[in-house]
C-alpha positions in Angstrom: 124.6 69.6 75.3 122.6 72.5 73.4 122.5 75.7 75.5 120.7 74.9 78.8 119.1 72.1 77.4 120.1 68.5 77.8 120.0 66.3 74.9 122.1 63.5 75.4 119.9 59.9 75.1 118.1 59.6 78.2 117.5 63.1 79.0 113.8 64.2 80.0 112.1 67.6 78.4 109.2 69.1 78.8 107.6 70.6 75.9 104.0 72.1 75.7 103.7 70.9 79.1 104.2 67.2 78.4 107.3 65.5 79.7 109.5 63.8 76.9 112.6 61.5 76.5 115.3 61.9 74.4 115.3 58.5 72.6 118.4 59.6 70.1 120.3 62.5 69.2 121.9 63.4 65.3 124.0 66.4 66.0 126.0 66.0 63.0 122.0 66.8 61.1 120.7 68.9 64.5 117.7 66.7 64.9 116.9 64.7 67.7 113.9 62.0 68.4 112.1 62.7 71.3 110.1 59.4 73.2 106.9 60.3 75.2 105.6 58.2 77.7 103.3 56.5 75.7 105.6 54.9 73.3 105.2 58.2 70.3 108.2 59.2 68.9 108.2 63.0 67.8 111.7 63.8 65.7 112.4 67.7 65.8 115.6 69.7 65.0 117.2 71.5 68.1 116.9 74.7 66.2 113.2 74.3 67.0 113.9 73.0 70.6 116.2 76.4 71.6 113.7 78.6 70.2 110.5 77.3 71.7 109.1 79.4 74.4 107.8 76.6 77.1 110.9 74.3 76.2 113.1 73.6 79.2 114.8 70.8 81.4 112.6 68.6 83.7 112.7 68.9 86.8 112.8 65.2 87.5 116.7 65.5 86.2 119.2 64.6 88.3 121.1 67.8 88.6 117.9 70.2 88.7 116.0 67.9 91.2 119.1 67.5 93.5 118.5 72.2 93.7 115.1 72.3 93.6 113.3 75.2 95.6 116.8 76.2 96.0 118.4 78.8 94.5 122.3 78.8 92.7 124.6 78.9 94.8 127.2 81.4 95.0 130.9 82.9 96.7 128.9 85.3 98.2 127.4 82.6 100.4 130.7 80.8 101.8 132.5 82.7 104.7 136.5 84.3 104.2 138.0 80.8 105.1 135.8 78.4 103.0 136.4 81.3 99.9 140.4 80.4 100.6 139.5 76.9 100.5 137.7 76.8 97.4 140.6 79.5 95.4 143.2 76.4 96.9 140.9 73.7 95.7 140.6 75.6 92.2 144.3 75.8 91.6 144.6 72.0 91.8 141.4 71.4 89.6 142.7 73.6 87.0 146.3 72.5 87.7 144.7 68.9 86.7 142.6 70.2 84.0 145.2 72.7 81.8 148.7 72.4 83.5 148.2 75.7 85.1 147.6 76.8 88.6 146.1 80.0 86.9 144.3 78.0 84.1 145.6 80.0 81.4 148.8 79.1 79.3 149.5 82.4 77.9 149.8 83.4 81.2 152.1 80.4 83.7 153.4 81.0 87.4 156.7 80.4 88.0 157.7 76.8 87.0 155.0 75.8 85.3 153.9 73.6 83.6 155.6 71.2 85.8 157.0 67.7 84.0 153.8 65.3 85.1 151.3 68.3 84.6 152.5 69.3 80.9 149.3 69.3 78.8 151.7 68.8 75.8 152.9 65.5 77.0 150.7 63.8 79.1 146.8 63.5 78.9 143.5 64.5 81.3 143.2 61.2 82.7 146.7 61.0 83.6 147.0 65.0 85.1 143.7 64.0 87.5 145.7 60.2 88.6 149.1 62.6 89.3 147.1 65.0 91.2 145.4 62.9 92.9 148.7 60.8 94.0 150.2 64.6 95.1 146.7 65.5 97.3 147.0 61.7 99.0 150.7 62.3 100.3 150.3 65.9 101.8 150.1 65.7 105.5 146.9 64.5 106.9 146.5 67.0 109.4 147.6 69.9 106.8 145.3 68.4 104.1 142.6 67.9 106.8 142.4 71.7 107.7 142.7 72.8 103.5 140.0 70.2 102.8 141.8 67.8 100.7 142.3 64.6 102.4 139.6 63.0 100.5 140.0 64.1 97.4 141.2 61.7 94.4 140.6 61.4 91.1 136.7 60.9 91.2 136.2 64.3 93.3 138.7 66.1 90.7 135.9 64.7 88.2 133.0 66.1 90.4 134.3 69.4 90.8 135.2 69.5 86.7 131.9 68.7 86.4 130.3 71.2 88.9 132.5 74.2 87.6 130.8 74.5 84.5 127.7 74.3 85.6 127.7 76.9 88.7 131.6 78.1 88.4 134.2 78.1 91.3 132.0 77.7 94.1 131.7 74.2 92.5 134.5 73.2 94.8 133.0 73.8 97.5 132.0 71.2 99.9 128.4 70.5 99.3 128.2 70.4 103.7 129.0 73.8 103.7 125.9 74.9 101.6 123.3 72.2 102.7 119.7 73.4 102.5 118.8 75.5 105.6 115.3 75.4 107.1 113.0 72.7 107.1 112.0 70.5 110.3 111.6 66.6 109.3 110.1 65.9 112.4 107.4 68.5 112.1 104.5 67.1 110.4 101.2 67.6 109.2 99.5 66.6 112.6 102.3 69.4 114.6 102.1 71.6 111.5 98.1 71.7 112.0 98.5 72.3 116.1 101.3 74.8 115.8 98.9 77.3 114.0 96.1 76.4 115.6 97.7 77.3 118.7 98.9 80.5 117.1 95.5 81.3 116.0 94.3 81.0 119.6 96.7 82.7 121.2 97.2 85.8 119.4 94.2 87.0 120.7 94.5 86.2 124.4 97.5 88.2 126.5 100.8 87.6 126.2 101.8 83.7 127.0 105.0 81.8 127.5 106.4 79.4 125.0 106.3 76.7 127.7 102.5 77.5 128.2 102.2 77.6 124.0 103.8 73.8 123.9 101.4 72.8 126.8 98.6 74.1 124.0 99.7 71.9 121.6 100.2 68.9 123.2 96.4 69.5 124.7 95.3 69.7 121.1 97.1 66.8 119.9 95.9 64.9 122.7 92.1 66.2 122.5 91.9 65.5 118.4 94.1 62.7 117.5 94.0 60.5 120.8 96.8 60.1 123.7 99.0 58.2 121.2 99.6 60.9 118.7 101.5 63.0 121.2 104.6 60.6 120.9 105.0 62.2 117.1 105.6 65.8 119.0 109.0 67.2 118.8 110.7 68.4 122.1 110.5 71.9 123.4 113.7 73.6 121.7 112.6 71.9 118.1 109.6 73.8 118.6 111.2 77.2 119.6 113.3 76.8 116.6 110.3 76.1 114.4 108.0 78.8 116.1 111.2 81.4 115.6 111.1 80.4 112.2 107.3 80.8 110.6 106.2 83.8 113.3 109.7 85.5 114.0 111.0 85.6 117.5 107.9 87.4 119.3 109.7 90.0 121.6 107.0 92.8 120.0 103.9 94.1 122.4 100.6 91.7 122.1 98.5 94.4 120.9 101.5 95.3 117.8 101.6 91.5 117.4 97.9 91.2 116.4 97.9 94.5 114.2 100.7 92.9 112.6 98.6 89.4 111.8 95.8 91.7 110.0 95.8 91.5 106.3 97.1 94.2 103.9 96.3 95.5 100.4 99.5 95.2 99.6 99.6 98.1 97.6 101.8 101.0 98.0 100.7 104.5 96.7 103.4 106.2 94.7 102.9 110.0 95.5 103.5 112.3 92.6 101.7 115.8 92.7 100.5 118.3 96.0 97.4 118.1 97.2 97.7 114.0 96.3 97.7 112.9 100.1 97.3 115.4 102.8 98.2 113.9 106.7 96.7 115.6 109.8 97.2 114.8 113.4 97.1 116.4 116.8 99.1 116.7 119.6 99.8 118.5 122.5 101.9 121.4 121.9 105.0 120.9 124.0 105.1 124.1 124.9 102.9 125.9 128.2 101.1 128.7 126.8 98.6 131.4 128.8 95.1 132.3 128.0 95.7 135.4 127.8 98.7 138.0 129.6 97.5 137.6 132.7 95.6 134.3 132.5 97.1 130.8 133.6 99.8 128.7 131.9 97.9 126.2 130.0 98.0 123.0 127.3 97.0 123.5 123.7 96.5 121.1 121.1 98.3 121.4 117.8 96.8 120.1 115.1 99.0 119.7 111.9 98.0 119.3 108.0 101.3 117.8 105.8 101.4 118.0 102.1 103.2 114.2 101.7 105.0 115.5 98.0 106.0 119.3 98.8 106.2 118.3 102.7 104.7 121.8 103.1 102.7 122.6 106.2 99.3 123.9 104.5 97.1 124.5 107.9 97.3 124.5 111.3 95.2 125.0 114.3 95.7 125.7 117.9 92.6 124.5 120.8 92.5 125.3 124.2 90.7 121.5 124.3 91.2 118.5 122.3 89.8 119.0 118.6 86.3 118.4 117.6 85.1 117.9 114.0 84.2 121.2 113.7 88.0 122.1 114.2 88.8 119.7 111.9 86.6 120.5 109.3 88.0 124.5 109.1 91.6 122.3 108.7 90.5 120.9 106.0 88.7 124.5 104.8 92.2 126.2 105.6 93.6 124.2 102.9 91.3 125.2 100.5 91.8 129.1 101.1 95.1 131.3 100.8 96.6 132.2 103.8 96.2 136.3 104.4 99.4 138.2 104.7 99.7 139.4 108.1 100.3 143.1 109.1 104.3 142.4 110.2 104.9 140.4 107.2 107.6 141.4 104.7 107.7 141.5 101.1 109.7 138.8 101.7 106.9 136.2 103.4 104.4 137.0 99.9 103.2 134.4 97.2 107.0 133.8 95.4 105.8 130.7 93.2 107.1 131.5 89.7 104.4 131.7 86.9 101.5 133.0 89.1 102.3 136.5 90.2 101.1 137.2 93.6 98.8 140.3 92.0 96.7 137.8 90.3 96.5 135.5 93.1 95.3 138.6 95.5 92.8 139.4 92.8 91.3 136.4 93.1 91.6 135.7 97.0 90.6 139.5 98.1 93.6 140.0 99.9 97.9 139.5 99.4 98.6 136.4 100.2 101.0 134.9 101.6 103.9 132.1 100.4 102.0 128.9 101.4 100.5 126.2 99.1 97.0 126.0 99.0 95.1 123.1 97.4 91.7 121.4 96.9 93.2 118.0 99.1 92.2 114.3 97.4 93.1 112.4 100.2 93.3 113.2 103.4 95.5 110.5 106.0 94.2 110.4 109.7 94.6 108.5 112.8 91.7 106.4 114.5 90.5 109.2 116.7 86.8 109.4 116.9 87.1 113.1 115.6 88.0 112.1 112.1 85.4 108.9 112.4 82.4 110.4 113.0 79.1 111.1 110.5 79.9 115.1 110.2 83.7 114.7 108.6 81.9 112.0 106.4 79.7 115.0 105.0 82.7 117.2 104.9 84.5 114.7 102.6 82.1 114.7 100.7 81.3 118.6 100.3 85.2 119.3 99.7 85.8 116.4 97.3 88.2 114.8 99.6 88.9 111.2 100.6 89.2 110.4 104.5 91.7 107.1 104.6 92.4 106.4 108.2 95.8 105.0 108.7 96.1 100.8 109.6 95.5 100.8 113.3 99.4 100.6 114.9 101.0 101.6 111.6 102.7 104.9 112.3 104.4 104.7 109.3 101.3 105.1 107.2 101.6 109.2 108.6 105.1 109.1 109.5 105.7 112.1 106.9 103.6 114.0 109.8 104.9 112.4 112.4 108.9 113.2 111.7 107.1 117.1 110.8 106.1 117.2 114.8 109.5 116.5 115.7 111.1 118.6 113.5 109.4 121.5 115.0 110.2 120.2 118.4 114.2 120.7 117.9 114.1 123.9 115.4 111.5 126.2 116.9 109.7 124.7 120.7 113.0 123.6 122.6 113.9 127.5 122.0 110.8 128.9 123.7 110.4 129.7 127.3 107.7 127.4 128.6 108.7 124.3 126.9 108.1 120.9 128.8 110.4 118.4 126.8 109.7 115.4 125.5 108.1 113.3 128.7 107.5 114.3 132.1 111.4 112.8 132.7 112.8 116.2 130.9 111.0 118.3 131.9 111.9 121.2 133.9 111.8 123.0 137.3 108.7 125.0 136.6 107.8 125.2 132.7 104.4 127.0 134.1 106.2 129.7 135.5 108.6 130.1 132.2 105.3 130.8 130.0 105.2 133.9 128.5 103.6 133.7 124.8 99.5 133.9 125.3 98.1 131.7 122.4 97.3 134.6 120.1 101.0 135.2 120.1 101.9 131.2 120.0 99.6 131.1 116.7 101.2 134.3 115.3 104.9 132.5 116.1 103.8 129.4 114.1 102.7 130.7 111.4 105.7 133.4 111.0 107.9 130.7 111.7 106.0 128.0 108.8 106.1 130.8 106.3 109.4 132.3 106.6 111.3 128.9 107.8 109.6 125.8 107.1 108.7 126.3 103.6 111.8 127.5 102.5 114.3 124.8 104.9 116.3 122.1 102.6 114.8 118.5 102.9 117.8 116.6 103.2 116.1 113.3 103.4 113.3 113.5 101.1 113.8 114.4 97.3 112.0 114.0 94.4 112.2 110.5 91.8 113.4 113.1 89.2 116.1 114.8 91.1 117.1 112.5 94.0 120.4 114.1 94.6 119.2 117.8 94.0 118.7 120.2 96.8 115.4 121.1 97.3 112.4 122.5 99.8 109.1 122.7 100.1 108.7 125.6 97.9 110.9 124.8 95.3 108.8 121.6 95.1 105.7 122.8 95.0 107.4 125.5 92.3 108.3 122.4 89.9 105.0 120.9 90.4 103.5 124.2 88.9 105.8 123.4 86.4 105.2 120.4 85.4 101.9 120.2 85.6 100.0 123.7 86.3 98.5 125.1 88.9 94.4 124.9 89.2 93.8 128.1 91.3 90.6 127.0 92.8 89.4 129.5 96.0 86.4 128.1 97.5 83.4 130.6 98.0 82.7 132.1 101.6 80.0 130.4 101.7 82.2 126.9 101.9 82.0 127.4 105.9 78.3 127.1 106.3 78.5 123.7 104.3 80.9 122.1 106.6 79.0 122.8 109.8 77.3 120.3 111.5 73.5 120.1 109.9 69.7 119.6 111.8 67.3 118.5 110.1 63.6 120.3 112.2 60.6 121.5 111.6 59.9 125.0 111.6 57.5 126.0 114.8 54.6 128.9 114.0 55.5 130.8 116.7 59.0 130.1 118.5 61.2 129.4 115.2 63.4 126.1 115.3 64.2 124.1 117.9 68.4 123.1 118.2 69.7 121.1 121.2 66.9 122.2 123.4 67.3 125.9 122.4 64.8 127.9 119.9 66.1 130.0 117.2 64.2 132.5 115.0 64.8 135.4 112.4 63.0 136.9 109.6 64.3 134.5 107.0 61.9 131.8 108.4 58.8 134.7 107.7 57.7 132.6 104.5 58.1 128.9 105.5 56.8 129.5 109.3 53.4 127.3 108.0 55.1 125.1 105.3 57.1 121.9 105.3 60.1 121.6 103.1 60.1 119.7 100.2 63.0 118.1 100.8 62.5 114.2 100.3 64.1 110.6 101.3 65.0 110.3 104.8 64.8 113.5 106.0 61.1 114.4 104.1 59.2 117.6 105.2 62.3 118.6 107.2 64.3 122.1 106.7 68.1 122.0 107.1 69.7 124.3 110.2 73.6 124.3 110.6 74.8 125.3 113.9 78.4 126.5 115.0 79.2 123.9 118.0 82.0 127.0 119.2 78.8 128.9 119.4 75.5 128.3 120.3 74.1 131.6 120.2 73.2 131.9 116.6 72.3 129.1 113.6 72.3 129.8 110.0 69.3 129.0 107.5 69.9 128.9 103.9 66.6 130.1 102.4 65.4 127.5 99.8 64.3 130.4 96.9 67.7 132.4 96.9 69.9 130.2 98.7 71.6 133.3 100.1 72.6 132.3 104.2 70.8 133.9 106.9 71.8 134.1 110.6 68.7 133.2 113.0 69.5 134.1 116.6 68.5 132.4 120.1 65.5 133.8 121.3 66.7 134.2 124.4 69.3 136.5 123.5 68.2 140.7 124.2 67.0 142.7 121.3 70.3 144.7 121.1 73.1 144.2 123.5 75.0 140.7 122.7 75.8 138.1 125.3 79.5 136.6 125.5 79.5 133.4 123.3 78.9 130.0 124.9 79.1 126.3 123.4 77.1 124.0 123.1 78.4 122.6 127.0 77.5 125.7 128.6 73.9 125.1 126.6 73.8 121.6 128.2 74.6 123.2 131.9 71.9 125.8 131.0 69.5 123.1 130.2 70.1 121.2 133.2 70.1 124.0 135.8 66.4 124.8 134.2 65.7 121.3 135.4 67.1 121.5 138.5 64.7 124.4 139.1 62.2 123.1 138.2 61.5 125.5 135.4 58.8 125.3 132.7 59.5 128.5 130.8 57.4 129.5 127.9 60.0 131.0 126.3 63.8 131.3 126.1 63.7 134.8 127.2 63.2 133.5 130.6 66.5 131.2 130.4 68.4 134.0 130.0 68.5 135.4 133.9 69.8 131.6 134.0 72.6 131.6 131.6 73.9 135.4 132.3 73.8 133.4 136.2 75.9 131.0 134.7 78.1 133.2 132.8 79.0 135.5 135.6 79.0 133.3 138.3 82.7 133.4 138.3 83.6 136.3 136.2 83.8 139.8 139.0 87.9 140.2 139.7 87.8 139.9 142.9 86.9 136.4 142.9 89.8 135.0 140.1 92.0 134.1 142.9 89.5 132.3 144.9 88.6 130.3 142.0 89.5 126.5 141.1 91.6 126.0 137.8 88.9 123.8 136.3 86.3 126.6 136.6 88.5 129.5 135.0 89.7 127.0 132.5 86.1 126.9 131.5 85.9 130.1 130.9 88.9 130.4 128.8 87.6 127.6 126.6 84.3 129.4 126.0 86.7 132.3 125.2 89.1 130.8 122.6 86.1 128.9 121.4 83.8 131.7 120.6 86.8 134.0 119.2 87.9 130.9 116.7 84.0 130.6 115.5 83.7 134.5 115.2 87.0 134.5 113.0 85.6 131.8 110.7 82.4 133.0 110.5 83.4 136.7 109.5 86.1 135.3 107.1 82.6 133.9 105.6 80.9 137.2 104.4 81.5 138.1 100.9 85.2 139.6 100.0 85.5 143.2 97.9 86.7 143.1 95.0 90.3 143.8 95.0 91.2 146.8 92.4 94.6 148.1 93.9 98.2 146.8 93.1 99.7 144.3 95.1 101.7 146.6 97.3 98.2 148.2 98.5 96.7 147.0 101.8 93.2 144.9 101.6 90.2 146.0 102.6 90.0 144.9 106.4 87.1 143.2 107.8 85.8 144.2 111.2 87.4 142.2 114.4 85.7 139.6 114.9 83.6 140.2 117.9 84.3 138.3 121.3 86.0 139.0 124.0 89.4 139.1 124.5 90.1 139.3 128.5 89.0 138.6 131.4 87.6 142.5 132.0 86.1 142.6 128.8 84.7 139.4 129.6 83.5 140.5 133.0 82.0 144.0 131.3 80.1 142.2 128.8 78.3 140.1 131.2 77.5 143.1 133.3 76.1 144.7 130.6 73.8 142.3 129.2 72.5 142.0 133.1 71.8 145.3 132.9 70.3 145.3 129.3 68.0 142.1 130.5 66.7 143.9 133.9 66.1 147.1 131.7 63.6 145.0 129.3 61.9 143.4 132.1 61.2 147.0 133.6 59.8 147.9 130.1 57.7 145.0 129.7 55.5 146.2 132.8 54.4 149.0 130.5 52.7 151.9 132.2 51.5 150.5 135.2 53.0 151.8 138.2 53.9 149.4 141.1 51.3 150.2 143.9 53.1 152.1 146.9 53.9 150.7 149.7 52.2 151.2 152.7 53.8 153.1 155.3 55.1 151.5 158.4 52.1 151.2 161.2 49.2 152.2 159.2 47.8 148.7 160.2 47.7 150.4 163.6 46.5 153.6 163.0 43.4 152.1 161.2 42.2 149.9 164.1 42.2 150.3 167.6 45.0 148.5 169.5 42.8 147.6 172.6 40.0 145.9 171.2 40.2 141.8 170.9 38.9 139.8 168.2 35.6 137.8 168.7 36.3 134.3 168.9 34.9 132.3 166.0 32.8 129.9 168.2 31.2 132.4 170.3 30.0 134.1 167.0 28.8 130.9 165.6 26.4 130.4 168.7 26.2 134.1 168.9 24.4 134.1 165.0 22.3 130.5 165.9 
């Protein structure tokens, strides 16, 4: 024995690949003569053999064929009794072997060596017979229960034997550690109708295992004839077996079948901010009101998580369910520093060591505030058709950023966002009056009632709360590969990522929100402008290309670009071709001056289909507007709010909170002053984003443009005077009362 390797005559090899014999072996020279199976003898030294890189035991051998596909064997794998057994069994093998219960002589228990175990006096052969004779006359119920009543001097052998090769557990009984797993009586032919069955019915609904052995005996039957069913095991062998290869199947059908799909099986190690971004929406568990005196309402609360700093870079509150649009000024909130706001502290401003916040509000226009802002690589989504649709494609590709939708029921591809929602459940929405709970199971007497925060003050919380909390809280659970025991938080990890590998302070343009709106692709009219969603827009930007096609080619050729606002439909923006500076081109239905509430693209649909209903054929869209101010104010005098259903004033409030978020965007758009003051100095503030704010405002607005509208239709009769009326009973005074008409006959035969 050299090593691991076998060379006693009759050993097998394999060297090179080829299986060899050993013929003979010279250990008193170190070479031995190996025998192949074609009669050639190849003599080598067993210096070569140990050193050969593809030299090793065959494993046609006895002792490596009797473990094959099986792993060693170890204590770990008996239970606390069978351990006991095999420390009893090893104190009589060693006992046998050396004298001594222990197995070392420098070292003997009480009485030892005893007279027919002395090693100095007596030899192996007779230490195995006397220990053998003392196993055979213990009591055969006591040597039953320690495992020894069939042990004699071959076994001592066999466990000798054994110990060296795998240690103590050597003594064990080989029963205790036969192989598990494995079904003789399942073969090929079951084997082939067990997954075939599978196969077939992971995609039908849930189904019985009763039904499932039905299945295979009716494809056992169908392909391999009546007969072939006798080779079938019975109905527990198969529950055993189908427990075995496809687990015990207590999961949901529809989780069962995600679960069958193949996977990469790559995992992405996450190492920098800004490397994976996750977003997802929710409803915010918390009842909200439109405005102080509107009505409790639902918001959705959409989330973007930084999966390396767990920092929450953006977030966005909707009356309705997100649309791409909303998703897209996510994804642009990202990109762009968050503005301190006018009750912020000293406290809530940039703190990231290395960057002073002065040179950061030089860049941005403004002081920003302590929140990470990144260009995102990859951004993690669910399958909601919001983040599958052809405008976020553009958007990825305008920002840079990859859009990797999670595996479909895989939470745990954006469980980082996921754990974030709960998190803000228990520290910061339990707290708040108005909060529903978890399901409709805990929730409360009357959360509506409890609403107090509008959803301008709900936003403001958030973000307060984001800034001075959130960002600064200690992850306990999540830590970084270089410090896993360290204490840390979202900005002390963005802080060592500055460190270790810089910053790249990249603030988009303003011009970055035109590019992520949805795009048209018309022709420009002579007359009326461009034509979106059934409404015409013109402006003076569209002066020099009024007769001219664009000379944009491929799919798209001869066609100008138009991006429209879906929050808004009452402007679209043009980017003129020569300059590419971004012009605004208004509806033409809008009045000269006065401004019309905003309205989305539904109200533009309604608008469009009461024209239809009406049977309308206007020229223009300056007659459409009498139909959309109809529209607009239907519902809006105060006398009629109580009187109205919650559907239509929820309407309303949409249009609202719609137009308000596309005025803030839009305005955060125009270009930004240079900042020259220090960093305690207050920014230049933009004008507030127009759009009303209540319900009177709302209401006055609407009246206004009425107004406005009726005053140009006066104007637009020019100088002609309407013709006065005549007064009441002239037609009497011109004729005389008592005189009859002629009858129309009588003057026909009157004239003939």
């Amino acid at each position: 024995m050299t090593g691991s390797l076998d060379l006693a005559p009759g050993a097998t090899l394999v060297l090179d690949g080829q299986e060899w014999t050993v013929e003979r072996a010279e250990p008193q020279f170190g070479r031995v003569v190996l025998l192949d199976g074609g009669g050639r003898r190849l003599p080598v030294t067993m210096r070569f053999l140990m050193n050969h890189p593809d030299c090793r035991a065959s494993s046609t051998a006895s002792e490596v064929a009797a473990g094959r596909g099986r792993q060693q064997p170890t204590l770990a794998d008996l239970t606390e009794h069978q351990r006991a057994v095999v420390d009893l069994r090893l104190a009589h093998l060693l006992e046998a072997e050396t004298g001594f219960r222990g197995g070392d002589p420098l070292r003997p228990g009480p009485g030892e060596p005893r007279p027919e175990f002395d090693p100095s006096v007596t030899t192996l052969t007779q230490r195995r017979l006397a220990k053998a004779a003392e196993l055979s006359a213990l009591d055969r119920e006591q040597a039953r229960l320690l495992g020894l009543d069939k042990a004699g001097y071959r076994t001592l052998i066999r466990w000798a034997a054994r110990r060296r090769q795998v240690g103590a557990v050597g003594c064990a009984d080989d029963r205790w550690l036969r192989p598990g797993g494995g079904h003789p009586s399942v073969n090929e032919l079951v084997r082939e109708a067990i997954f075939a069955v599978h196969a077939e019915t992971l995609h039908r609904s849930r189904m019985s295992l009763r039904a499932k052995e039905r299945l295979i005996h009716q494809y056992v039957r169908e392909l391999h004839g009546p007969d072939a069913t006798a080779q079938i095991p019975g109905y527990y062998t198969l529950r055993t077996v189908w427990a075995d290869w496809f687990g015990p199947g207590g999961g949901r059908q529809r989780y069962v079948r995600s679960a069958a799909k193949p996977t990469s099986g790559q995992h992405v190690v996450i190492h920098r901010p800004g490397q994976v971004v996750a977003m997802d929406t929710t409803i915010l568990p918390v009842k909200v009101r439109e405005t102080v005196f509107g009505d409790p309402v639902s918001v959705h609360l959409t989330l973007a998580l930084d999966v390396y700093t767990r920092s929450l870079v953006a977030f966005r509150l909707t009356l309705v369910s997100d649309s791409s649009v909303d998703v897209a000024m996510v994804l642009r909130d990202i990109m762009m520093p968050l503005p301190m706001r006018p009750d912020w502290g000293e406290d809530l401003e940039w703190p990231y060591p290395g960057l002073p916040a002065n040179v950061v509000a030089e860049f941005a226009g403004h002081r920003v505030a302590g929140l990470p802002f990144f260009a995102p690589e990859t951004v993690t989504t669910d399958h909601g058709s919001v983040y599958r649709n052809h405008h976020l494609v553009e958007v990825e590709r305008v920002i840079g950023a990859n859009i990797l939708p999670a595996r479909v029921l895989r939470p745990t591809d954006k469980q980082a966002v996921e754990r974030a929602f709960g998190s803000i459940r228990s520290l910061l929405f339990e707290h708040l009056l108005g909060y529903t709970g978890v399901d409709v199971y805990d929730r409360g007497a009357d959360p509506e009632a409890d609403a107090t925060l509008t959803i301008d003050a709900m936003e403001h919380l958030i973000a307060t709360w984001i800034v001075a909390v959130w960002q600064n809280r200690r992850l306990g659970e999540h830590a970084p590969s270089w410090d896993p025991a360290g204490d840390h938080s979202p900005n002390t990890l963005f802080a060592a990522a500055m460190n270790q590998g810089g910053f790249a302070m990249q603030i988009p343009s303003p011009e970055l929100y035109y590019q992520l709106l949805p795009a048209h692709h018309v022709g420009i009219h002579g007359q009326r402008g461009v034509k979106i969603r059934g409404l015409f827009y013109d402006g003076p930007a569209l002066e020099p290309y009024r007769h001219e096609k664009s000379v944009r080619g491929g799919r798209h050729k001869g066609k100008w670009q138009i991006r429209r606002d879906p929050r808004d439909a009452r402007t679209v923006f043009f980017q003129d071709p020569g300059t590419h500076a971004w012009h605004t081109l208004r509806w033409t239905g809008l009045p000269p001056e006065d401004e019309v509430p905003a309205f989305s693209d539904a109200r533009a649909r309604d608008l469009l289909a009461a024209a239809r209903e009406a049977g309308l054929k206007p020229r223009s869209d300056a007659e459409l507007l009498p139909l959309l101010l109809d529209l607009l104010g239907a519902h809006v005098p105060v006398e009629s709010w109580p009187t109205l259903a919650k559907t239509q004033r929820t309407e309303l409030a949409r249009d609202t909170t719609r137009g308000r978020a596309a005025a803030a965007d839009r305005s955060s758009a125009r270009p930004l002053r240079e900042v020259t003051a220090s960093r305690r100095s207050k920014p230049a503030t933009s004008p507030a984003p127009p759009g009303p704010a209540s319900w009177p405002e709302h209401s006055r607005t609407v009246e206004q443009a009425v107004d406005s509208d009726r005053r140009r239709r006066r104007e637009a009769l020019g100088d002609e005077s309407p013709a006065r009326p005549a007064r009441l009973g002239d037609s009497f005074r011109r004729g005389n009362l008592f005189l009859l008409a002629a009858d129309a006959a009588d003057t026909a035969e009157g004239d003939s």
